[in-house]
Structures are given as structure tokens and as C-alpha cells.
N, C-alpha and C positions, 0 to 999 in steps of 0.2 A: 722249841725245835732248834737246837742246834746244827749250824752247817760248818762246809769248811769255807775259808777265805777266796780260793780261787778254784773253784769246781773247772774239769777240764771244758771244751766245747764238744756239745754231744754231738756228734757227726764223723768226726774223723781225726784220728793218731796221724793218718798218714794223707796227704790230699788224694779225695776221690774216696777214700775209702769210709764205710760208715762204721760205728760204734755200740756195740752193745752194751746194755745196762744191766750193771751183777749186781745183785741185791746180797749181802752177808754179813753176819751175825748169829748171835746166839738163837738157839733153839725156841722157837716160840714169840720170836721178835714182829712174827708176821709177815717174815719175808714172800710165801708164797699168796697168800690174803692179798697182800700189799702189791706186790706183782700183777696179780692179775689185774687188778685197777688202774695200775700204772700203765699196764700193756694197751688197755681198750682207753685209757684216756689219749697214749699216745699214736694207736690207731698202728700196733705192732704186734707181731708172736709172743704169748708167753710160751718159757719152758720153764718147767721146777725140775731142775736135775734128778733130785732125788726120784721124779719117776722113771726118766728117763734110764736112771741105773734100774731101777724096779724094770722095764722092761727091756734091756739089752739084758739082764741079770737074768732074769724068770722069775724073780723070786723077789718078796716084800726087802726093803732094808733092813728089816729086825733079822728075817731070815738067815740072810748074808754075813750079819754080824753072829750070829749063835752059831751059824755052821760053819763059816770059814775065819771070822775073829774078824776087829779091826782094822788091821793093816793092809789086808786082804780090800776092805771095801776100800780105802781111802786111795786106793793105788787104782780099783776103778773107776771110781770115783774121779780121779786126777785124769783119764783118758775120757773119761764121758766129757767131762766139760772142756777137755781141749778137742774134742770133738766138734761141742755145739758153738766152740767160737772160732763158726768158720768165715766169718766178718760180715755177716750178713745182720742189720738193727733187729733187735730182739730183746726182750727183758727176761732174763735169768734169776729164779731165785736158785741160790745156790743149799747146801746142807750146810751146817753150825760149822763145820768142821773144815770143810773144802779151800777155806783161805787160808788156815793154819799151814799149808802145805806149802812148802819154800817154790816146788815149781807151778803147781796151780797158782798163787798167788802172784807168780812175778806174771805167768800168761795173762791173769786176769788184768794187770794193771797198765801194762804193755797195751792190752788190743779192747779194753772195754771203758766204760766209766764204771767205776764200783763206788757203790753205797752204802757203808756202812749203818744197819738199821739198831740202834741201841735202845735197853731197857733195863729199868731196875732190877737186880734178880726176883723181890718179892715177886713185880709185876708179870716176869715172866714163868717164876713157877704158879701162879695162879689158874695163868695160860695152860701150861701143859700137862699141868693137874687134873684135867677134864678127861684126858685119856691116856692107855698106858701102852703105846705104840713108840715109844723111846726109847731106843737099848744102851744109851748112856744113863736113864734114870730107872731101868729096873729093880724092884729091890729098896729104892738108896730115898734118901730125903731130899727132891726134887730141889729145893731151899738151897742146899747146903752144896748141892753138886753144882748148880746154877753161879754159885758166889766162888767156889772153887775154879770155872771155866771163864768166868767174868775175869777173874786176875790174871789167869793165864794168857787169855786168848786177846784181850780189850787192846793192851800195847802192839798185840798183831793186826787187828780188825782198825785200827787207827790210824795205820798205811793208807785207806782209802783214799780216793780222794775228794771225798762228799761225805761227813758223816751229822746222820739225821736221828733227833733222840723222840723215841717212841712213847708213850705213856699209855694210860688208861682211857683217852679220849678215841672218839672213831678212827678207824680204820683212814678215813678220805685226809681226815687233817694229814695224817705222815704223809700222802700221796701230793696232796698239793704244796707241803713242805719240801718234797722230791724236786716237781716241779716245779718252784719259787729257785730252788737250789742248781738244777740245771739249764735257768736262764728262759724258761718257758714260764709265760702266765699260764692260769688255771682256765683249761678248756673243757667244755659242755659236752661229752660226750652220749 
């Protein structure tokens, strides 16, 4: 597990004011698995954006994307999560995609601690090879698309300021790497 050298203090940007924890990364990284663990070990809310647009939307996120395209979700996408960072402690998994956004990204870094959760592509088209509820990998070789978004996306995902590398091991080891990396020991929940 890699971290960064000086992870912010989870609590507060601003005195008085507390901090939430964004989780992002590529697709399958386990950000929402991983969230939820981190939320009940830290005895907080989780939200996974992505449902959260699923239900301000009506509609699945695949939906969104076949009926109104891309740009279309990433622009709600961009409002839903400046929505849910309304500075109340909370852990956020965010969608693959959501950091790539110059103004989600500066919100996210400005008023949360972001986590950067990394994987090898293999490892992660392995992951999301199980199911085919993806509308970046419909069609396409999961493989290829993963390693294409890794190049692109890694130099943006590396703004974090915590970043945690994921592997083939359980799910708890990232979470208590989370926690070693935010200055918390590992708690019994």
C-alpha cells in the first residue's frame, strides 16, 4: 500500500468545519465495497454518488448514458456531488470518472480529504468482468479500455491527497491502509 507523504488532517479545511472522505479511481477499484467499510469503521454515512444520480436521475447510470450520452451525465454528476459536499463528515465513493472534471475535482480537494484508490488494470478488469453494467466497457475489451483510462486518468487521480494502491488482497487490508494513511489506528467496529 502506498500513501502519500502528508495526508491532510481529517476534520477540517476550515476551523470548526469537518471533512469528508472521497474515495476515486478507476472503475472497479472498490471504491463503493471499500467505502462502505470505511464509513462503519469510522462510525459515519456512506454515499455512492453513482446512486445518488441513479436516484435524483430515475434512471440506472447506463440508462443516462445511452439516452442522453456522456456529457450529459458527467455535468450531473458534477451537481450531485457538489451537492453531497455539503460539509457534513461523510465517505463518498465517487464514479471513475467524477475527478476527471476540473470543477468537481478542485470542490473535491478544496472541502474533503480524497483518496485516491489504485489498481493494476489486469486486476481491475478481472473485477468488472463479472458483470456487464459498465457503459464505458460495453462492447470493448475491458483489458484494453482499463489500460487506456489508467493513462489518461492516473496523472489526474494523483492530485489526491492520499493515494492508496489496491491489489488482489481483501477488501479490509485497503480500509485499514485508508486508516494507517489518515492518522487513525485500526478500529473494532
Amino acid at each position: 500500500m502506498l500513501q502519500s507523504a502528508h495526508p491532510p488532517t481529517i476534520g477540517s479545511a476550515r476551523p470548526g468545519a469537518p471533512r469528508a472522505i472521497v474515495l476515486v479511481g478507476l472503475m472497479g477499484v472498490g471504491k463503493s465495497t471499500v467505502g462502505r467499510r470505511l464509513a462503519s469503521r469510522l462510525r459515519l454515512p456512506f454515499v455512492d454518488a453513482d446512486h445518488a444520480i441513479e436516484e435524483a436521475a430515475g434512471m440506472t447510470v447506463a440508462e443516462i448514458f445511452e439516452r442522453f450520452g456522456e456529457p450529459y451525465f458527467r455535468d450531473g454528476e458534477r451537481r450531485v456531488i457538489a451537492r453531497l459536499m455539503d460539509g457534513t463528515p461523510k465517505v463518498i465513493a465517487t464514479g471513475g470518472g467524477a475527478f476527471i472534471n476540473d470543477d468537481t475535482r478542485a470542490l473535491i480537494l478544496a472541502e474533503s480529504t480524497a483518496i485516491w484508490l489504485d489498481a493494476h488494470p489486469d486486476v481491475l478488469a478481472e473485477r468488472v468482468g463479472r458483470r456487464d453494467t459498465r457503459p464505458l466497457l460495453r462492447g470493448r475489451n475491458p483489458r484494453q479500455v482499463l489500460s487506456e483510462l489508467a493513462t489518461v486518468r492516473n496523472p489526474i487521480y494523483a492530485e489526491a491527497h492520499i493515494h492508496i494502491t489496491s491489489n488482489k488482497s481483501p477488501h479490509e487490508t485497503t480500509v485499514n491502509a485508508i486508516l494507517k494513511a489518515i492518522g487513525l489506528r485500526r478500529t473494532d467496529a
